[in-house]
C-alpha positions as CSV (number, residue, x, y, z in Angstrom):
1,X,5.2,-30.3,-17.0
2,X,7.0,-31.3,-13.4
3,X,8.0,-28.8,-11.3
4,X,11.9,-29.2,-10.5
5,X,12.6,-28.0,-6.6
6,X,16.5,-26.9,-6.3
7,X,17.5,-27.0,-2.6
8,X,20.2,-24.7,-1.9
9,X,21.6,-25.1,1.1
10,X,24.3,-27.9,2.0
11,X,21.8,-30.4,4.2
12,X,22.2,-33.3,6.4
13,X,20.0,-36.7,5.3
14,X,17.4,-36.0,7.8
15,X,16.6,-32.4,6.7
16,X,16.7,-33.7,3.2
17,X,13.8,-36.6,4.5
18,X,11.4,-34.0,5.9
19,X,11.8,-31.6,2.9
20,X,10.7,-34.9,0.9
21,X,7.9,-35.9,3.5
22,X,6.6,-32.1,3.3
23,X,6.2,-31.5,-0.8
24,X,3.9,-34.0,-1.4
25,X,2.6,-32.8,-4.8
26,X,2.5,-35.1,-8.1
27,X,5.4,-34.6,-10.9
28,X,7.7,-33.0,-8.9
29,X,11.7,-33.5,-8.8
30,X,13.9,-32.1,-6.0
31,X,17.7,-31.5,-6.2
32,X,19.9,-31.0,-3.6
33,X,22.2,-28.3,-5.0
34,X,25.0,-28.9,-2.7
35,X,25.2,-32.4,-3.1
36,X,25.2,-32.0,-7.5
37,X,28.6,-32.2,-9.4
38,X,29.8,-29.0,-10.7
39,X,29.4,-29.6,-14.6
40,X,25.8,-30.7,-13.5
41,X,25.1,-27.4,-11.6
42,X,24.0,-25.5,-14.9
43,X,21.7,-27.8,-15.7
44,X,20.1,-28.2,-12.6
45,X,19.6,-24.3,-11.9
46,X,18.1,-24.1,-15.5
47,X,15.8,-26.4,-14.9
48,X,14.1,-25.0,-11.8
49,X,11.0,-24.0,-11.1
50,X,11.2,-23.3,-7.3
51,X,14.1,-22.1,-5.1
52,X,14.3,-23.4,-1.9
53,X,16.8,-21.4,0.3
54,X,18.4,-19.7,3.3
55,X,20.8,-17.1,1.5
56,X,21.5,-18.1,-2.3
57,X,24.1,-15.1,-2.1
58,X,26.0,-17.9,-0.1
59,X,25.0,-20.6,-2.5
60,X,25.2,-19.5,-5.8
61,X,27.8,-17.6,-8.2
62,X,27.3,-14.7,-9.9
63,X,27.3,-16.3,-12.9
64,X,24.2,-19.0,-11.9
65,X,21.8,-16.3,-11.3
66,X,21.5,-15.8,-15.0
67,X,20.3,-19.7,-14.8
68,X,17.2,-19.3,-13.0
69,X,15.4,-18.4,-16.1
70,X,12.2,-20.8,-15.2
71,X,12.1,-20.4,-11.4
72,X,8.5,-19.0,-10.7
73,X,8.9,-19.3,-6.9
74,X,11.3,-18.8,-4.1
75,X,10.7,-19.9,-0.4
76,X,13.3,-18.8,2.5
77,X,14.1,-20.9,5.3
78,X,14.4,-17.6,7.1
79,X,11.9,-15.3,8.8
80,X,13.6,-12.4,7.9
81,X,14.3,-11.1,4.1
82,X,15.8,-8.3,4.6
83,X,19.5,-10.2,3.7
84,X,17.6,-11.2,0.3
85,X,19.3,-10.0,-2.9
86,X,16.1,-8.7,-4.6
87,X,18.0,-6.6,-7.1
88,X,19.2,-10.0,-8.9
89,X,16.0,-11.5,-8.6
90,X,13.3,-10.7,-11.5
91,X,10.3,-9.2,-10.7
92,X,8.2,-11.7,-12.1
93,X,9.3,-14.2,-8.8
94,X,6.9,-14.6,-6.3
95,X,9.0,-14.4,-2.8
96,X,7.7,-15.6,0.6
97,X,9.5,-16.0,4.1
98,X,9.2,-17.9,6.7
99,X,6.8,-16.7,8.5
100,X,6.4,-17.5,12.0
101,X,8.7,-20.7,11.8
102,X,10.5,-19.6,14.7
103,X,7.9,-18.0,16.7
104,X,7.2,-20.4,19.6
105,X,11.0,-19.8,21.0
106,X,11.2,-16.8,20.2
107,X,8.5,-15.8,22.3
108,X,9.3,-17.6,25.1
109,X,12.3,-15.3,24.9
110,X,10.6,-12.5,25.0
111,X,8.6,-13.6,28.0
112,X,11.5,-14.8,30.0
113,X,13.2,-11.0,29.7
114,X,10.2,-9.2,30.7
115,X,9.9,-11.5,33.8
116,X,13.4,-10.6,34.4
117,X,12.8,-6.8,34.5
118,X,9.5,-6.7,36.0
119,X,10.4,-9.3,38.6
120,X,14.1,-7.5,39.1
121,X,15.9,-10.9,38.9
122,X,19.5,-9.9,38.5
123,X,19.2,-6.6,41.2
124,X,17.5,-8.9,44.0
125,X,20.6,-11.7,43.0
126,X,23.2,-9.0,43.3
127,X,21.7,-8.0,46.7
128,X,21.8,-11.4,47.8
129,X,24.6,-11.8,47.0
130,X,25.9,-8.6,48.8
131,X,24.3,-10.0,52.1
132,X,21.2,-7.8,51.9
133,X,17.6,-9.3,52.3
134,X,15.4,-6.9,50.9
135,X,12.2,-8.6,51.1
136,X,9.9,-5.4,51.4
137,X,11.9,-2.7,50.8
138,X,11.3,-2.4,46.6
139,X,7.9,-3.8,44.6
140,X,8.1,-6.1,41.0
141,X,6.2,-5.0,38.4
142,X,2.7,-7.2,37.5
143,X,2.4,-8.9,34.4
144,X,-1.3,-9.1,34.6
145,X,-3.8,-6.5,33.8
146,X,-0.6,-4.9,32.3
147,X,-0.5,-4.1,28.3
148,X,2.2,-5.2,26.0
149,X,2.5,-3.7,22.4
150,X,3.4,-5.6,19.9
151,X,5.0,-3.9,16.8
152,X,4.7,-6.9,14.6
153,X,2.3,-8.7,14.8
154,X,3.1,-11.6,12.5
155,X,4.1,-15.5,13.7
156,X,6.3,-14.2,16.4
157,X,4.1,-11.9,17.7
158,X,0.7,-14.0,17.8
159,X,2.4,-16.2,19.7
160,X,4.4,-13.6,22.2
161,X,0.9,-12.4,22.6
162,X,-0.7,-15.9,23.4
163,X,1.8,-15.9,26.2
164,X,1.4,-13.0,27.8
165,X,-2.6,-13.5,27.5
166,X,-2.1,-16.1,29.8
167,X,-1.0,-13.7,31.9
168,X,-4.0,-11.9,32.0
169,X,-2.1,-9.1,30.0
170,X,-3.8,-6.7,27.2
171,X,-2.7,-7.2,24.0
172,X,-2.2,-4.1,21.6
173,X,-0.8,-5.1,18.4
174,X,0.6,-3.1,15.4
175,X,0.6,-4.7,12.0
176,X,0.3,-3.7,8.4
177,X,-3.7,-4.1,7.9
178,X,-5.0,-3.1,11.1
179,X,-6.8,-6.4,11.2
180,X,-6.3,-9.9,13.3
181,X,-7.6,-12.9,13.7
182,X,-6.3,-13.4,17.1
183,X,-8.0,-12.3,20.2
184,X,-6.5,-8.5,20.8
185,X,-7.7,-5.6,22.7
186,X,-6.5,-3.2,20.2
187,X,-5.3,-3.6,16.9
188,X,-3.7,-0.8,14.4
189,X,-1.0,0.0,11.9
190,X,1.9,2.6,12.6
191,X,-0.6,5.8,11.7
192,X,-1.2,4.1,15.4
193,X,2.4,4.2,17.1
194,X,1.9,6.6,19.1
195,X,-1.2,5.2,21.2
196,X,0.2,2.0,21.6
197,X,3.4,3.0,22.6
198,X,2.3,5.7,25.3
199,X,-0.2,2.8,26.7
200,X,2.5,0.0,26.9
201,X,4.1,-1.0,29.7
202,X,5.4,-3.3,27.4
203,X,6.8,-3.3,24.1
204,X,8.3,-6.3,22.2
205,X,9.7,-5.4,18.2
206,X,9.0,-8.5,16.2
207,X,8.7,-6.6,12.6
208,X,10.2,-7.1,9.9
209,X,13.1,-4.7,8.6
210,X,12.6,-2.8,5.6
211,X,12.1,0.6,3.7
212,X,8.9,1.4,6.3
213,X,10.3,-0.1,9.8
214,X,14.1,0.9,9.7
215,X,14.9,3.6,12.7
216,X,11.2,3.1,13.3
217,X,11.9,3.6,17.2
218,X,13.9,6.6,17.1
219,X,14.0,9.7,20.1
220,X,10.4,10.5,19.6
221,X,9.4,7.2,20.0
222,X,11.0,6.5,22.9
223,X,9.9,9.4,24.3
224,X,6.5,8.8,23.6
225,X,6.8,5.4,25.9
226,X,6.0,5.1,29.8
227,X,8.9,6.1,31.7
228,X,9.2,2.9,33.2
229,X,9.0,0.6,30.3
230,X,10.4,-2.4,29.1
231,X,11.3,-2.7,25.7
232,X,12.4,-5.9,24.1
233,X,13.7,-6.3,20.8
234,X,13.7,-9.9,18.9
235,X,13.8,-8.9,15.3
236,X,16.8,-6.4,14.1
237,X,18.2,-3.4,15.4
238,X,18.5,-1.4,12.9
239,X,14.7,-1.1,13.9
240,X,15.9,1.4,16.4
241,X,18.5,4.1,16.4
242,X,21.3,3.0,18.6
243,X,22.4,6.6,19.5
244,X,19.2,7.6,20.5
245,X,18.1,4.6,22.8
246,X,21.7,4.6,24.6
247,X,21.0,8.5,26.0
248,X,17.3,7.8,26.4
249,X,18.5,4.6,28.6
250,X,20.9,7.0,30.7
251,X,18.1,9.5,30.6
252,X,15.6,6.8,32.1
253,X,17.0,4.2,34.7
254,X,13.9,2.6,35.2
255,X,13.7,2.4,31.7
256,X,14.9,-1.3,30.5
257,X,15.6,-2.4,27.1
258,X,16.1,-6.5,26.3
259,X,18.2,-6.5,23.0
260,X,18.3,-9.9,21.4
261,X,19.2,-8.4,17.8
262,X,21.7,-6.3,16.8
263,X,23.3,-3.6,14.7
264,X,26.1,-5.0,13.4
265,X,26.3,-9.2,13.9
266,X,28.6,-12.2,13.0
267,X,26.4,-13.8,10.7
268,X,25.0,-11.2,8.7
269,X,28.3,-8.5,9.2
270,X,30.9,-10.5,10.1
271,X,31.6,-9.1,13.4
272,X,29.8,-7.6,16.3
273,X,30.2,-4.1,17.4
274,X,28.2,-1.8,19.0
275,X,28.7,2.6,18.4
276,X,27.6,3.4,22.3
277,X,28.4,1.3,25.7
278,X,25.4,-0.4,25.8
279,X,26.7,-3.2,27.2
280,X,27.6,-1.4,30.3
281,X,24.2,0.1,31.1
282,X,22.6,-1.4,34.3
283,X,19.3,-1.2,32.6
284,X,20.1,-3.2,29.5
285,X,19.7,-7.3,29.3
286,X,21.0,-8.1,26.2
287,X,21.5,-12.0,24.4
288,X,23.1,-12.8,21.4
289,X,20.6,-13.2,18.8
290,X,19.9,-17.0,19.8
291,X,16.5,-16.5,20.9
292,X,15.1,-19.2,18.0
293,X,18.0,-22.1,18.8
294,X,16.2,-24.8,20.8
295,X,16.6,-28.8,19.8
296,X,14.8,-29.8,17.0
297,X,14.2,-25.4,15.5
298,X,16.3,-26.2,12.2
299,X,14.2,-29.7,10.9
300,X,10.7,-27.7,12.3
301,X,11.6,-24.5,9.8
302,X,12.7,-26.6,7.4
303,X,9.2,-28.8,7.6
304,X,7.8,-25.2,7.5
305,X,9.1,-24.0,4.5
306,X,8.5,-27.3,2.7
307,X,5.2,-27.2,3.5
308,X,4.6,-23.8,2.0
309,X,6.0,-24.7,-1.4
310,X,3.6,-27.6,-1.0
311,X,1.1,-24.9,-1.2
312,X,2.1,-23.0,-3.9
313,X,2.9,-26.2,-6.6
314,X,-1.1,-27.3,-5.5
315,X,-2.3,-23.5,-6.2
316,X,-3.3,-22.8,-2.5
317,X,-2.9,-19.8,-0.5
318,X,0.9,-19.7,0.7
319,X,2.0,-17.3,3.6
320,X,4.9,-15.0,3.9
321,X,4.9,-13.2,0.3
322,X,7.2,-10.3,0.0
323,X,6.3,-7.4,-1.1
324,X,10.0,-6.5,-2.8
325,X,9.0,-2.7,-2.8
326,X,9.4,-2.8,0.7
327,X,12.8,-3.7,0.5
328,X,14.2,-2.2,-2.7
């Protein structure tokens, strides 16, 4: 029996090349679901086997979910799932994410607004700029021999902390096992929150968001940090609770938070709004959730995602499966 791949999405030719380049494996057909007449659409999405897709709440009716009858496996373009609709999907799916598709920029990101805090880029400008050479007067923070948690320590957080490494920072990282491959100096799961966030001087969120990490960083949390620390956020921000990291960032001016994700955003809300000024806090550096978009990001997570349902159709270990409990 062939495995029939139904691509989702609406792609351009060259997207559609490396998704044919990248599943490689014997009797298999792939449809481009944007690109298929409208009487042929029930066909096609009764056929499949696999789902490859960004959002298919954007793609599909409700109607043509009931068509997915033989689909065994669905891959997401995107790193994050938590805009998956897991209540339509049968349990019997096997789910994966992107995992770590988008880490490379994303930690340059991360990288480039801790230099800006520690190095006090934007206060030595304005002081510049305000005629005032001081040279001596105030020290940067040190990158190396600092330590920099990371709460996630998937794709995007290996490679934050291969970065900073060559920094000579420490690398405490929090994932879900407690175990790494990658060279760490401590390694532990959220029973060890706590430890790594009073030892940070650092602390970059690259979790996922679901039932176990939402408000994980709350007024205990942020208490529990260094006075003094920089916290950067590149995953979502419902990861933190907006009320209490506005008052603890009044609380705290030396105290910085770089917020790349958001609460409420265009593409996943519709809009962007914030409940508390954050915007107008001399200790915030914020960006607007572009951290990933550099040439060429779109064809490599596409290639990456291609290449895991490669995987799965030969029977190999595939990364990034969901665990849906976690999300429903």
């Amino acid at each position: 029996m062939s495995d029939y791949i139904v691509v989702t999405p609406e792609f351009d030719e060259e997207k559609k090349r490396i998704i044919k380049e990248n599943i490689q494996t014997k009797n298999r057909t792939i449809n481009f679901l944007a690109s298929t007449s409208p009487e042929k659409r029930k066909e096609v999405l009764q056929r499949a086997t696999v789902l490859l897709t960004f959002n298919p709440e954007r793609d599909l009716s409700g109607e043509e979910y009931q068509r997915l009858q033989n689909v065994k496996f669905i891959q997401l373009i995107s790193a994050g799932a938590d805009h998956f609709p897991f209540k339509k999907i049968p349990d019997r799916i096997k789910i994966a994410s992107n995992t770590g598709a988008y880490g490379r920029p994303i930690a340059e990101h991360v990288v480039a607004m801790a230099l800006c805090f520690a190095k006090r880029l934007r206060e030595e400008h304005q002081n510049m700029q305000n005629g005032d050479f001081k040279q001596f007067e105030v020290y940067s923070k040190a990158i190396y021999n600092s330590t920099v948690g990371i709460l996630g320590f998937g794709g995007i957080g290996r490679a934050t902390a291969r970065l900073f490494k060559a920094f000579g920072a420490q690398i405490f990282g929090m994932n879900t096992t407690g175990q790494t491959d990658e060279p760490v100096d401590f390694i532990g799961t959220t029973s060890d929150l706590e430890h790594i966030l009073e030892s940070s001087d650092i602390v970059v969120l690259s979790l996922p968001l679901n039932n176990n990490t939402r408000q994980l960083i709350r007024k205990e949390q942020l208490e529990w940090m260094k006075s003094n620390a920089i916290l950067i956020n590149v995953a979502r921000g419902e990861l933190i609770n907006q009320k209490d990291l506005y008052e603890h960032l009044k609380k705290h001016p030396e105290f910085k938070a770089g917020l790349e994700s958001w609460w409420v955003e265009p593409l996943r809300h519709g809009s962007f709004e914030l409940e508390y000024p954050l915007l107008d806090l001399p200790n915030v550096l914020a960006s607007p959730h572009n951290s990933s978009a550099v040439p060429g990001i779109m064809n490599h997570g596409v290639a990456e995602a291609a290449k895991n349902v490669d995987k799965y159709l030969r029977g190999e270990p595939f990364k990034g499966e969901i665990n849906r409990k976690d999300f429903v």
